[in-house]
N, CA, C and O of each residue as an XYZ file, in Angstrom:
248
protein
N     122.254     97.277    136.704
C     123.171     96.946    137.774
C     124.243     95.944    137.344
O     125.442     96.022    137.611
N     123.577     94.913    136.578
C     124.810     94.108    136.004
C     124.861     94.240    134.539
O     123.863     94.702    133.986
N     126.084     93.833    133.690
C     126.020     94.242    131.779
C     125.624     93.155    131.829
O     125.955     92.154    132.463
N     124.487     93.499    130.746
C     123.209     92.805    130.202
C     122.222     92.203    130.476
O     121.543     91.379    129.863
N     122.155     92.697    131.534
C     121.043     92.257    132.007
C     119.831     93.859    132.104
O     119.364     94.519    133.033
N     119.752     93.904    130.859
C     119.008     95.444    130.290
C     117.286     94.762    130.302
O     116.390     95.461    130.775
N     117.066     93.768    129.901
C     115.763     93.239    129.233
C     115.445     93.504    130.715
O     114.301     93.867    130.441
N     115.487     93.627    132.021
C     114.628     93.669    132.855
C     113.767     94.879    132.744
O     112.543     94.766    132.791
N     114.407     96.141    132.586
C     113.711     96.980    132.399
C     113.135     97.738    130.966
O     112.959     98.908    130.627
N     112.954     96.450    130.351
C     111.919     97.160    129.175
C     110.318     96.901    129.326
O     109.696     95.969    129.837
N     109.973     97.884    128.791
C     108.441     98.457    129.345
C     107.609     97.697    127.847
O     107.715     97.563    126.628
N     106.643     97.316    129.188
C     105.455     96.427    128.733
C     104.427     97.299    128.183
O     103.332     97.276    128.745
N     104.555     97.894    127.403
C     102.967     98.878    127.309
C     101.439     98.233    126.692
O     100.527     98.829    126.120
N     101.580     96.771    127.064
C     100.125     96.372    126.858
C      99.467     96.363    128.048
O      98.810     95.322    128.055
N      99.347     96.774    128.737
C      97.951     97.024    130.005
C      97.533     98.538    129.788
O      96.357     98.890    129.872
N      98.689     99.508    129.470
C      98.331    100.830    129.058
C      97.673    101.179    127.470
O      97.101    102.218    127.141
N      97.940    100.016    126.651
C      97.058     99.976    126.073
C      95.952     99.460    125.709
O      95.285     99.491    124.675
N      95.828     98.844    126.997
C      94.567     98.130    126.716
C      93.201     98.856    127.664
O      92.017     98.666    127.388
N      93.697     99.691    128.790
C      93.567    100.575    129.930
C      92.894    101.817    129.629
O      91.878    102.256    130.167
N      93.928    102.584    128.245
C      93.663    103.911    127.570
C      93.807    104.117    126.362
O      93.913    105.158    125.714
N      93.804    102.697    125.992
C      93.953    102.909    124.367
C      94.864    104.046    123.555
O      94.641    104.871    122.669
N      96.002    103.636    124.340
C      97.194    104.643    124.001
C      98.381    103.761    123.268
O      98.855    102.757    123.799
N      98.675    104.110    122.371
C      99.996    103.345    121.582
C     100.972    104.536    120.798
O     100.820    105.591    120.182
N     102.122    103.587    121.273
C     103.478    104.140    121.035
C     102.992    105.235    119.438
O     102.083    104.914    118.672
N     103.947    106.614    119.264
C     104.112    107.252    118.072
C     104.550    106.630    116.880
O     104.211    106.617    115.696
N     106.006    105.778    118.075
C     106.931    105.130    116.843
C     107.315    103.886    117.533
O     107.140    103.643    118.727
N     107.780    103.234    116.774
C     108.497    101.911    117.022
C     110.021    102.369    117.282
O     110.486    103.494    117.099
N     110.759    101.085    117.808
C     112.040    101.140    118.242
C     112.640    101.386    116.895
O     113.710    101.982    116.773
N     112.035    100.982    116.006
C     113.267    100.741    114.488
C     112.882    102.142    114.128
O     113.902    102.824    114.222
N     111.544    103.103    113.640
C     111.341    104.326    113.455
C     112.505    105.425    114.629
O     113.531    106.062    114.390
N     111.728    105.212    115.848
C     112.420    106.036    116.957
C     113.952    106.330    116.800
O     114.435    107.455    116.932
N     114.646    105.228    116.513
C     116.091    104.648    116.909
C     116.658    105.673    115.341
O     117.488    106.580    115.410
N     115.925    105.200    113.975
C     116.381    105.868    112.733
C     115.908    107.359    113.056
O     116.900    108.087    113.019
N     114.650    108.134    113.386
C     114.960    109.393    113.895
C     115.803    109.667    114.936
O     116.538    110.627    114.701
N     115.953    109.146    116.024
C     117.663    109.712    116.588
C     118.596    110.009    116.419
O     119.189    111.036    116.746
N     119.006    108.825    115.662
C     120.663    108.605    114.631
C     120.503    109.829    113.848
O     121.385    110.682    113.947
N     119.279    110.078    112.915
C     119.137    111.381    111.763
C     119.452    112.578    113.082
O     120.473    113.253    112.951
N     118.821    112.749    113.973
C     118.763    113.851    114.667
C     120.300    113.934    115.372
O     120.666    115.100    115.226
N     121.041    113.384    115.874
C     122.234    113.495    116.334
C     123.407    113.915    114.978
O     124.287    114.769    115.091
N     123.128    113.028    113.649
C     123.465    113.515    112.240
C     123.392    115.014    111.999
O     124.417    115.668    111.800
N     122.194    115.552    112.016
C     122.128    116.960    111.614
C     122.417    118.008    112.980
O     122.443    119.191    113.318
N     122.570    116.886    113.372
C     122.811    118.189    115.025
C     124.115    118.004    115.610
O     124.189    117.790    116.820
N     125.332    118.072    114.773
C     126.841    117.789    114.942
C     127.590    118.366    115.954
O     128.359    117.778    116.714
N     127.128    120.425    115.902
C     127.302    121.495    116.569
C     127.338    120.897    117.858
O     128.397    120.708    118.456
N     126.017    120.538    118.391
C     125.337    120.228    119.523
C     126.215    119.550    120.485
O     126.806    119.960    121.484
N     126.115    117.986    119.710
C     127.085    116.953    120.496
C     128.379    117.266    120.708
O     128.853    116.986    121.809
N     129.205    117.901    119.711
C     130.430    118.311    119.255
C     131.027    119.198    120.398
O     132.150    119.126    120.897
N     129.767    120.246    120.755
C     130.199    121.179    121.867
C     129.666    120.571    123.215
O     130.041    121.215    124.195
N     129.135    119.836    123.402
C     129.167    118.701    124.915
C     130.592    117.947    124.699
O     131.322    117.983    125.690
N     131.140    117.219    123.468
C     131.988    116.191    123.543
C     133.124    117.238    123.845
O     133.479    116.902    124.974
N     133.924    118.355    123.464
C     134.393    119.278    123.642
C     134.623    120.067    124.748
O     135.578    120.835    124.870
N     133.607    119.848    125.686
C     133.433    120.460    126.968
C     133.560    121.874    126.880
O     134.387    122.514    127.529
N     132.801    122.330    126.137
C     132.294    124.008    125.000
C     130.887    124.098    125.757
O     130.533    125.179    126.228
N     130.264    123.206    125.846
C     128.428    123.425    126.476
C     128.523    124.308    127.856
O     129.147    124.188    128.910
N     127.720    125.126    127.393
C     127.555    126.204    128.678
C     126.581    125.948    129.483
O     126.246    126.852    130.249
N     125.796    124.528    129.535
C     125.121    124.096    130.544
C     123.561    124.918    130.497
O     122.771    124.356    131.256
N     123.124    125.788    129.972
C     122.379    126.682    129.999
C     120.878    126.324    129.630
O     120.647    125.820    128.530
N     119.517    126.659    130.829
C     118.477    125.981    129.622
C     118.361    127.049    128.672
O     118.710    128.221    128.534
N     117.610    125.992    127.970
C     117.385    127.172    126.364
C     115.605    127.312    126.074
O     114.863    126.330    126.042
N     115.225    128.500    125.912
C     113.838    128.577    125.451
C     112.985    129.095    126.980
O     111.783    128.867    127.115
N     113.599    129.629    127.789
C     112.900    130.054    129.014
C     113.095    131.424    129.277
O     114.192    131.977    129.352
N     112.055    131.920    129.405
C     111.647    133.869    128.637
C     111.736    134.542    129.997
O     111.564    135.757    130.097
């Protein structure tokens, strides 16, 4: 609601892991470097959203 004031909504996941013994795949620094790679090799993608080319369409539903 206001810029920068983001830290309110970052998620606490120690009661869920302490609850279900569930922990994150990746960390912010892993997560964040697979994104950046994935937006990298996926140029097409963004390129045709930034373009206004995206046909809006889902994909993978038979």
């Amino acid at each position: 609601d206001r810029p920068g004031h983001d830290l309110r909504y970052a998620i606490d996941a120690t009661k869920i892991e302490k609850e279900l013994g569930w922990k994150p795949a990746e960390t912010f620094a892993t997560g964040i470097r697979k994104t950046v790679a994935w937006y990298l090799e996926n140029k097409q993608w963004w390129q045709n959203i930034q373009n206004n080319k995206y046909r809006q369409e889902r994909l993978g539903i038979g």
